[in-house]
C-alpha positions as CSV (number, residue, x, y, z in Angstrom):
1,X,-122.6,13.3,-39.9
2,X,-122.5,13.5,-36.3
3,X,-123.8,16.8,-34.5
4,X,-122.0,18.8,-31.5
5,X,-124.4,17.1,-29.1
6,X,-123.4,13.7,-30.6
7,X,-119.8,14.6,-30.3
8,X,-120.2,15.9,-26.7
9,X,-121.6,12.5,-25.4
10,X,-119.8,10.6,-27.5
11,X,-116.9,11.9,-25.4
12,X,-118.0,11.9,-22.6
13,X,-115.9,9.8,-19.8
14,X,-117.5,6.2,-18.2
15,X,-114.9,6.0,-15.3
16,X,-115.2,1.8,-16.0
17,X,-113.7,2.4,-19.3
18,X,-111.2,3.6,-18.5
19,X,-98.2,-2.2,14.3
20,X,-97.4,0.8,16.5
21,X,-95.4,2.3,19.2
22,X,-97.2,2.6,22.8
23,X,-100.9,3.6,22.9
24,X,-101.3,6.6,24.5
25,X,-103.6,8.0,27.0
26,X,-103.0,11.4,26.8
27,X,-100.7,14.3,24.9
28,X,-96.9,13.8,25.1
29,X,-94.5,16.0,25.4
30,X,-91.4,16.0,23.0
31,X,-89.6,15.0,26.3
32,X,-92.0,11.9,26.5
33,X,-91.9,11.2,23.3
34,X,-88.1,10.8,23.5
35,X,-88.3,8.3,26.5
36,X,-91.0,6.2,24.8
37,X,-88.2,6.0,22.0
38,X,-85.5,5.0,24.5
39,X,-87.9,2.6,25.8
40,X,-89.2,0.9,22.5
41,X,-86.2,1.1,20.5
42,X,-84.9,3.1,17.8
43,X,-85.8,0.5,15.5
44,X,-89.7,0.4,16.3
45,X,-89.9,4.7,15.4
46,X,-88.2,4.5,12.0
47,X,-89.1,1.0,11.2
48,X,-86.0,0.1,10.5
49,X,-83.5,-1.9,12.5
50,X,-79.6,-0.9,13.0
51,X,-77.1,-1.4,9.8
52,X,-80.2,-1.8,7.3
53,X,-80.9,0.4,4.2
54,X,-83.8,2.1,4.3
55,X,-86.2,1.2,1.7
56,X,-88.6,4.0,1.3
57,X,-90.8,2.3,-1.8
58,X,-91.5,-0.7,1.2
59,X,-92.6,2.2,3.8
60,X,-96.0,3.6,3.5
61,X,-96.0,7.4,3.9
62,X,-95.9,8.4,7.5
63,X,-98.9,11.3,8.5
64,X,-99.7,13.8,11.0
65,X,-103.1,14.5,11.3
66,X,-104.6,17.7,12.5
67,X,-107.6,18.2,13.5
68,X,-110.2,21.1,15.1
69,X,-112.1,18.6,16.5
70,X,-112.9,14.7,16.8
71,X,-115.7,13.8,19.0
72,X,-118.5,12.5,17.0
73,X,-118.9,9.9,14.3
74,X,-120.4,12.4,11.8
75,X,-117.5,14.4,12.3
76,X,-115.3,14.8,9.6
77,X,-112.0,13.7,11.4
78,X,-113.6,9.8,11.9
79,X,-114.7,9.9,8.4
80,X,-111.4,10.7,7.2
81,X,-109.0,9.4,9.6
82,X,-110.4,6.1,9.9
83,X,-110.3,5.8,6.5
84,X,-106.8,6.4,6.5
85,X,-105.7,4.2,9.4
86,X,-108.2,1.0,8.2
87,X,-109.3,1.3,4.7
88,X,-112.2,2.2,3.1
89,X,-114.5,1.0,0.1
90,X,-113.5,1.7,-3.5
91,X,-115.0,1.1,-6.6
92,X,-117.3,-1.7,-5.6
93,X,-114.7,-3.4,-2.3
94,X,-112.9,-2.6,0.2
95,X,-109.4,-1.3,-0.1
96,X,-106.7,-1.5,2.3
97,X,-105.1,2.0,3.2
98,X,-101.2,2.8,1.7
99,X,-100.5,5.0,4.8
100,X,-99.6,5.3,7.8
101,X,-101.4,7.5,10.6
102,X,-98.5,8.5,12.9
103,X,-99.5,11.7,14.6
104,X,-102.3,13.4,16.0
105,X,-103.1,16.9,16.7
106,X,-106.6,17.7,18.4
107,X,-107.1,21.5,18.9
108,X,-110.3,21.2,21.0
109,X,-108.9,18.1,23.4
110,X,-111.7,18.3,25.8
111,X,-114.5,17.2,24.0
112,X,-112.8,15.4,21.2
113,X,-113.5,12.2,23.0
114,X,-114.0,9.7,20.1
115,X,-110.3,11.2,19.0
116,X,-108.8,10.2,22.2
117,X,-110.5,7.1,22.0
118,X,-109.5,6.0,18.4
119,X,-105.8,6.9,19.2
120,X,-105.6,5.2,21.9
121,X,-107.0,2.0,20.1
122,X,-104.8,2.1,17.2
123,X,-101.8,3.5,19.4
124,X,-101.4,6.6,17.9
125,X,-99.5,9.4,19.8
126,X,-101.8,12.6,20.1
127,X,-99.7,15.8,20.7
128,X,-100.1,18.7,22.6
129,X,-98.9,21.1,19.4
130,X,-99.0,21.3,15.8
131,X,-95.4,21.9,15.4
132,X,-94.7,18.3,17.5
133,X,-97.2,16.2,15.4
134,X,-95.6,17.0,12.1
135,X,-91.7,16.3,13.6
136,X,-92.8,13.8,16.3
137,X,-91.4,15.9,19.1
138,X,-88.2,16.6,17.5
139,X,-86.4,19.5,15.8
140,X,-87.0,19.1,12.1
141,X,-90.2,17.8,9.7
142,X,-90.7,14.0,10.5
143,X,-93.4,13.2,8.3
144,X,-94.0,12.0,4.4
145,X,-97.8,14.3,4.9
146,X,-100.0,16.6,6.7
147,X,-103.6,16.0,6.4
148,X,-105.9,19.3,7.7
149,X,-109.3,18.7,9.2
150,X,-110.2,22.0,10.1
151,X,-114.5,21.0,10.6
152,X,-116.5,21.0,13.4
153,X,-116.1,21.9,16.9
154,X,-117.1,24.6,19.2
155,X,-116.2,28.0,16.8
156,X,-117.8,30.8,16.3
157,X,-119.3,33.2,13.5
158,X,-119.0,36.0,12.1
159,X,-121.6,38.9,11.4
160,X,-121.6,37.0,8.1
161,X,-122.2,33.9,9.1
162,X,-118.7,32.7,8.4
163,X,-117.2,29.3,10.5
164,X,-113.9,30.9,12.0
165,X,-112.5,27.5,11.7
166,X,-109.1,27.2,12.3
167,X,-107.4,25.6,9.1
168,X,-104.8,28.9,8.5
169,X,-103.8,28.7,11.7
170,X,-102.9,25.2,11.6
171,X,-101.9,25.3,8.4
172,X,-99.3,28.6,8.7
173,X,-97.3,26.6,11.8
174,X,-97.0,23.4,9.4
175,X,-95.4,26.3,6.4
176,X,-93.1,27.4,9.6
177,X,-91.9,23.5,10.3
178,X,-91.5,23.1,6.6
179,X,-89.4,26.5,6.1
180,X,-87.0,25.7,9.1
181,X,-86.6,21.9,8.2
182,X,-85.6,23.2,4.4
183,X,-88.2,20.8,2.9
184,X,-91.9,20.2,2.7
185,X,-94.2,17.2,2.0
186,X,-97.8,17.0,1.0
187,X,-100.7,18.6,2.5
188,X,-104.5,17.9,2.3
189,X,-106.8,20.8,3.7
190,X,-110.4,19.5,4.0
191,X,-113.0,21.6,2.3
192,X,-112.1,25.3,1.8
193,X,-108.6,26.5,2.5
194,X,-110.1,29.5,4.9
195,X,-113.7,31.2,5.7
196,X,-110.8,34.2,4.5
197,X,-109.5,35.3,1.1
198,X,-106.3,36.6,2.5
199,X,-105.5,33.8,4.0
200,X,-106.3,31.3,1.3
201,X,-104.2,33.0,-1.4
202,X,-101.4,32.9,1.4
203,X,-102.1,29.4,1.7
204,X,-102.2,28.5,-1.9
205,X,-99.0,31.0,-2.8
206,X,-96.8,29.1,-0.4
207,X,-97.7,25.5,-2.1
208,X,-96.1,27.0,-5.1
209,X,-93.6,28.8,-3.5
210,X,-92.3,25.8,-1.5
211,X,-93.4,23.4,-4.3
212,X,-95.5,20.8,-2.1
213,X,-98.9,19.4,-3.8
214,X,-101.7,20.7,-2.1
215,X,-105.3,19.5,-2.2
216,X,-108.6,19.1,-0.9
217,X,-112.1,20.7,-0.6
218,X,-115.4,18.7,-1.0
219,X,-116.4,15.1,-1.2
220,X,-119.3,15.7,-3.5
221,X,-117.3,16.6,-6.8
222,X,-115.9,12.7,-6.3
223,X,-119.0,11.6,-4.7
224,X,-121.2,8.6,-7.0
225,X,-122.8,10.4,-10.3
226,X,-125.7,10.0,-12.0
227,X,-125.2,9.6,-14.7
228,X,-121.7,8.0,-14.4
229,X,-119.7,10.5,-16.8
230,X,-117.6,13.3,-16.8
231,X,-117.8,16.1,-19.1
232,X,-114.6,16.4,-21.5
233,X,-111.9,19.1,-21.6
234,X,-112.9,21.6,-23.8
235,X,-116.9,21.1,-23.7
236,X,-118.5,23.8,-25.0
237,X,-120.5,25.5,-22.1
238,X,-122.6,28.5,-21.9
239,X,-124.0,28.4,-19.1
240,X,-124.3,26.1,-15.7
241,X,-126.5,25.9,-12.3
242,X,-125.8,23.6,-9.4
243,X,-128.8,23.0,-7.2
244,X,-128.3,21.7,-3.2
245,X,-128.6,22.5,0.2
246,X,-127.5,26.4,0.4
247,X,-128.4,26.7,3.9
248,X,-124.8,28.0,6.0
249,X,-121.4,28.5,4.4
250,X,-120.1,25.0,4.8
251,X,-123.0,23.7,2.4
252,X,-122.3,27.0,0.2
253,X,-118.8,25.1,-0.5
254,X,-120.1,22.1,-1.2
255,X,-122.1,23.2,-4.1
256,X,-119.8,25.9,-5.5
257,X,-117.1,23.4,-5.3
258,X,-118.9,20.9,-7.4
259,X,-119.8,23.9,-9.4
260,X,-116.4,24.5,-10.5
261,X,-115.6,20.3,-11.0
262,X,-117.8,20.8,-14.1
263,X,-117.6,24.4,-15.5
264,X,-113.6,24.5,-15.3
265,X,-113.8,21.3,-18.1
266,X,-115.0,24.4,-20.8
267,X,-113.6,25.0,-23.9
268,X,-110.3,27.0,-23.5
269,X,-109.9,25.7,-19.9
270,X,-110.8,27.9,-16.6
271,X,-110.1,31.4,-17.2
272,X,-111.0,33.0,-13.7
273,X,-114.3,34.6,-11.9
274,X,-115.1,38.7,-13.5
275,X,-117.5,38.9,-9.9
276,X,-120.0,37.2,-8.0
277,X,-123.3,38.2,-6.3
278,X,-125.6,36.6,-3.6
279,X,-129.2,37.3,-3.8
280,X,-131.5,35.7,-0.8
281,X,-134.9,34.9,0.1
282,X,-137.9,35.9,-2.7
283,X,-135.8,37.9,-4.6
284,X,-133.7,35.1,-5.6
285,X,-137.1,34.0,-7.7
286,X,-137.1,37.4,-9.2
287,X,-133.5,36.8,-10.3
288,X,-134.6,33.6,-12.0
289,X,-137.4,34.8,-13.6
290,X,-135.5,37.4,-15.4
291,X,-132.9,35.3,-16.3
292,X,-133.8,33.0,-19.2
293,X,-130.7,30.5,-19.0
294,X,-131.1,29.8,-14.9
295,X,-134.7,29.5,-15.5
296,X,-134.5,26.8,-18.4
297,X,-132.1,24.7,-16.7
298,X,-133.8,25.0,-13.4
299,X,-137.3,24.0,-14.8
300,X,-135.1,20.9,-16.2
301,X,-133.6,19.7,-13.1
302,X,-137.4,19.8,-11.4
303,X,-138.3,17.7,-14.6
304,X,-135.8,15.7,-14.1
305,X,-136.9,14.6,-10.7
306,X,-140.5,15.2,-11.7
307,X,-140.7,17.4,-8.7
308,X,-144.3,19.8,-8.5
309,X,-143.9,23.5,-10.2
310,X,-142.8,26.0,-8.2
311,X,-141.8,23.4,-5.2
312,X,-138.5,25.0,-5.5
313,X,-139.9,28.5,-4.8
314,X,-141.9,26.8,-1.7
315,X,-138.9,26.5,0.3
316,X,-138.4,28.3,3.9
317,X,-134.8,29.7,2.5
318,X,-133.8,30.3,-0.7
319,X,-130.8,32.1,-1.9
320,X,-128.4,32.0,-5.4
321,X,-124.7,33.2,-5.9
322,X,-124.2,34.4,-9.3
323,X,-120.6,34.0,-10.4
324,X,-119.5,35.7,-13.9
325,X,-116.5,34.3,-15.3
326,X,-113.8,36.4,-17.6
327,X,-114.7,34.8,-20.5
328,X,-118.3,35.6,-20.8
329,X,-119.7,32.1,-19.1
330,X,-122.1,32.6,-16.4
331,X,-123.3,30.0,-13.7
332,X,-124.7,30.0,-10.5
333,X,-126.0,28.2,-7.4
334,X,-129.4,27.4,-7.2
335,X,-130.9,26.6,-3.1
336,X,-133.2,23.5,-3.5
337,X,-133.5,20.3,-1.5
338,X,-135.1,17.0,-3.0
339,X,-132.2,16.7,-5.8
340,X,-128.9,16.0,-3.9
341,X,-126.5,18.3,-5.9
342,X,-127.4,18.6,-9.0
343,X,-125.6,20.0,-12.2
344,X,-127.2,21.2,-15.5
345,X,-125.1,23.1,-17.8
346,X,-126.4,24.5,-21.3
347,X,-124.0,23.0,-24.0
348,X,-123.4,24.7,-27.3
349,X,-124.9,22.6,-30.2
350,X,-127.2,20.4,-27.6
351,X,-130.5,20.6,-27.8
352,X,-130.9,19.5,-24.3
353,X,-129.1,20.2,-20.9
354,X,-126.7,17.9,-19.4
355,X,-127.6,16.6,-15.8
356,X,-125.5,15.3,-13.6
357,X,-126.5,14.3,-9.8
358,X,-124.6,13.4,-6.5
359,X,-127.1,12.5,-4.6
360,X,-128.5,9.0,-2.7
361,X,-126.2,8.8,0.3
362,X,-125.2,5.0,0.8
363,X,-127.1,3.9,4.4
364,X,-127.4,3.9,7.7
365,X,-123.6,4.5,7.9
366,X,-124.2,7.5,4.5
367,X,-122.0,10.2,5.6
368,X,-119.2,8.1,7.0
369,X,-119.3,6.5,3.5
370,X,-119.4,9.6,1.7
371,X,-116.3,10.3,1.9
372,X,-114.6,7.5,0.4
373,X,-113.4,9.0,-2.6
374,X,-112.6,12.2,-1.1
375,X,-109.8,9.9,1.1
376,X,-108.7,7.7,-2.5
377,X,-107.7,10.9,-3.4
378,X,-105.9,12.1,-0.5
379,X,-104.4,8.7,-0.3
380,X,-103.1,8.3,-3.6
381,X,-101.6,12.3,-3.6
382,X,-99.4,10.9,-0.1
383,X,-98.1,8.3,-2.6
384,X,-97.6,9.8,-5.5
385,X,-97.2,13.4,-4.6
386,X,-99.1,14.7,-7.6
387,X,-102.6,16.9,-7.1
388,X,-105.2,14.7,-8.3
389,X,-107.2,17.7,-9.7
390,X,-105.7,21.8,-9.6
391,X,-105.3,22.8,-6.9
392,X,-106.4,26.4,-8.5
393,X,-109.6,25.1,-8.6
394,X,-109.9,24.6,-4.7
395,X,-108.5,28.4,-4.8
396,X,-111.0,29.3,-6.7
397,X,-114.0,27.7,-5.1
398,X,-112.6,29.7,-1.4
399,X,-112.5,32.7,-2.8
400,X,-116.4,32.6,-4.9
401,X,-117.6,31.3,-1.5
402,X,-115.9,34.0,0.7
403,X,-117.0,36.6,-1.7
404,X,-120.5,35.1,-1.8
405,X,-121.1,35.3,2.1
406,X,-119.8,38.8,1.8
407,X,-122.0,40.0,-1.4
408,X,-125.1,40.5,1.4
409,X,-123.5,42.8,3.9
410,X,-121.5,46.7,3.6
411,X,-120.7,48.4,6.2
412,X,-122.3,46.5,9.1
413,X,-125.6,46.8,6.7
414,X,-127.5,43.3,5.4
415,X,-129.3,43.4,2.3
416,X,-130.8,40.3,0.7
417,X,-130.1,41.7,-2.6
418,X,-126.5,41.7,-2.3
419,X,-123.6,43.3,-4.0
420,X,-122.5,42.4,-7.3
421,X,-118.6,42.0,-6.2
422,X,-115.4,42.6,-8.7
423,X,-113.6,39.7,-8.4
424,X,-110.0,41.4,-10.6
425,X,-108.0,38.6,-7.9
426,X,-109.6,35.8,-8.9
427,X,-108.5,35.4,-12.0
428,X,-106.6,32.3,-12.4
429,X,-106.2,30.4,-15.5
430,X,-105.5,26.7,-15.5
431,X,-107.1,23.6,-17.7
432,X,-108.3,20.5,-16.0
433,X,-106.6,17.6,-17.7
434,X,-107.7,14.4,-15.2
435,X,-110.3,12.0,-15.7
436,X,-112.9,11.0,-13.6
437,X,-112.3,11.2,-10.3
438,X,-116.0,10.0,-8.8
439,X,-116.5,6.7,-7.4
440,X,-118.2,4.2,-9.1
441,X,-119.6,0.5,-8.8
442,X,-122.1,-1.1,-5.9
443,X,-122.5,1.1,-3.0
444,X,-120.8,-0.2,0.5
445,X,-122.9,-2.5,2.6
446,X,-125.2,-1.5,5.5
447,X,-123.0,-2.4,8.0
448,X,-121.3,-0.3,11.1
449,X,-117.9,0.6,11.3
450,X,-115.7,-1.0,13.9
451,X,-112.7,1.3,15.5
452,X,-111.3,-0.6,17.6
453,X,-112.6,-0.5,20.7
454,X,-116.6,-0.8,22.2
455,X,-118.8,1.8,22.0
């Protein structure tokens, strides 16, 4: 007779089973844009030529791109974007792109040099608004999708260390285009939807309310695994930690997104976060040491790695976000370096955790490659216009992480033993249905990437 553990691995999913216009220099105006038309042809802007039929299956889908700021390779805009215009490596080779990069938007101009310089390359128009690279310089919405690449660039913080990054703001004139052209398209938002609540459930709300797929947040949750499974709907969880780099809000995401990739698989689907609490520095030992199901699956991820006792607790900055969910399951983030991002969960009816690590980036080139899944899955939502995974779940991972950086500080006041926050607002309820989403097969070589143009 086979046992609940037996039954949970048993079902648990192995993935293997299963030419341009002109190139610009600068920004055009709509103005220019329309004599580079008159100049070029009609034919060479719509790809099609006088008295055909338009085949839209033969067409990749067209995308504007906007972007805070492109000026370094580790920036998220050349790991994404050059993905999208040249391919990328998937599932053991590479794999030509199915769009097509059209538009560019670069909020900080100035100092997004590598931007300018890949553009210019691959002769794609950069323009001067957000409202002209999503029509190309005309009246109404010109593009098949809108990819969002609100990270990095010269922003600042708030007194709670929150990136004001400008992804709302980009994001709300795209909703205006879309409203006033009477139709909308796709739109991928990299990593959180907003540093703000508000604005993310504004964001979200007006994906459903104009009825565009929506997607995004962090590369980890589709990053490799070790090992290569994914937990099925309906496993029977208790309790979870993820353990990873804590150290600013951005890396906060990251783990709390991953975080949710596991814990919303439980039995009876995702049922929404009851509240959330930050804890920092020594006290977030305390927390752990009074908490019997953190402690147990922490002491098995340093096991795991056969790391020294209490090297966790050695660290120059620790912190943990607690996050209650309305149906009794509890889980939180763990700081701790050494293990990539790690996930244990307790499983009913298994003697032993379940472990699951991201971790081992690919190479010199690591970070550019990190990403590679992350862009499969933009990618194939352009073509297919379905969300690869709920988009609730990106909702929900904004809105822990926001809550989190605010758990610390009332009134102007910091404590490092936070707030425990009621969380009434997050209480979506969806069930994750898709299978594995993580990339699998040899990692890509050790090799440079070439954009185009001499470094």
């Amino acid at each position: 007779m086979k046992t609940t553990q037996d039954s949970i691995l048993s079902e648990m999913v192995d993935p293997r089973a299963v030419d341009k216009a002109v190139a610009p220099h600068a920004l055009y105006t709509r103005r220019q844009m329309l004599g580079l038309v008159g100049m070029t042809g009609v034919a060479a802007w719509t790809d099609v030529a006088f008295g055909e039929v338009p085949q839209p299956s033969q067409r990749p889908p067209r995308l504007a791109c906007l972007v805070s700021y492109w000026g370094a390779p580790n920036s998220h805009a050349d790991w994404i974007i050059d993905k999208l215009i040249d391919g990328y490596w998937w599932k053991g080779e590479p794999t030509s792109s199915r769009v097509e990069v059209v538009s560019v938007y670069l909020n900080q101009f100035e100092t997004s040099v590598l931007g300018q310089k890949v553009c210019k390359a691959k002769g794609i128009p950069i323009f001067k608004t957000v409202g002209e690279a999503v029509t190309l310089g005309g009246n109404d919405l010109a593009v098949d999708g809108v990819v969002i690449i609100g990270e990095h660039g010269n922003y600042p913080l708030n007194l709670k260390g929150q990136w004001l990054l400008p992804r709302w703001w980009m994001y709300q004139q795209v909703i205006t285009v879309f409203e006033k052209s009477k139709r909308s398209v796709p739109v991928f938002n990299d990593k959180h939807l907003s540093y703000n609540w508000d604005e993310a459930k504004w964001m979200y709300d007006k994906s459903r309310e104009l009825g565009f797929p929506l997607t995004g947040g962090s590369s980890i949750p589709a990053y490799f695994r070790q090992p290569e499974i994914e937990l099925p709907v309906d496993t029977p969880i208790l309790h979870s930690i993820l353990v990873g780099g804590t150290a600013d809000e951005g890396a906060l995401f990251h783990c709390v997104d991953t975080l949710q990739a596991f814990v919303d698989r439980r039995k009876g689907g995702e049922t929404g976060v009851k509240a959330v609490q930050c804890i920092r520095g020594p006290e977030t030992w305390k927390w752990v040491e009074r908490t019997p199901w953190a402690a147990s699956l922490l002491e098995a991820v340093r096991k795991q790695f056969t790391l020294r006792p209490g090297s966790f607790q050695e660290e120059k900055s620790s912190n943990v976000c607690i996050v209650d969910y309305n149906d009794g399951t509890k889980a939180a983030v763990i700081s701790g370096s050494n293990v990539g991002w790690t996930y244990a969960g307790e499983i009913e009816g298994q003697k032993e955790p379940t472990i699951v690590s991201m971790l081992g980036w690919p190479g010199p080139f690591s970070q550019y490659h990190a990403s590679n899944a992350h862009s499969h899955w933009l990618i194939e939502m352009m073509v297919t216009k379905k969300e690869p995974f709920n988009a609730e779940r990106l909702l929900l991972a904004t809105g822990i992480t926001d809550f989190t950086m605010d758990s610390c500080w009332e009134d102007g006041r910091y404590s490092s033993v936070g707030r425990r926050i009621e969380t009434p607002f997050l209480n979506m309820r969806y069930r994750s249905t898709h299978g594995p989403l993580f990339e699998t097969g040899p990692r890509p070589p050790k090799a440079p990437y070439g954009r185009g143009f001499e470094s």
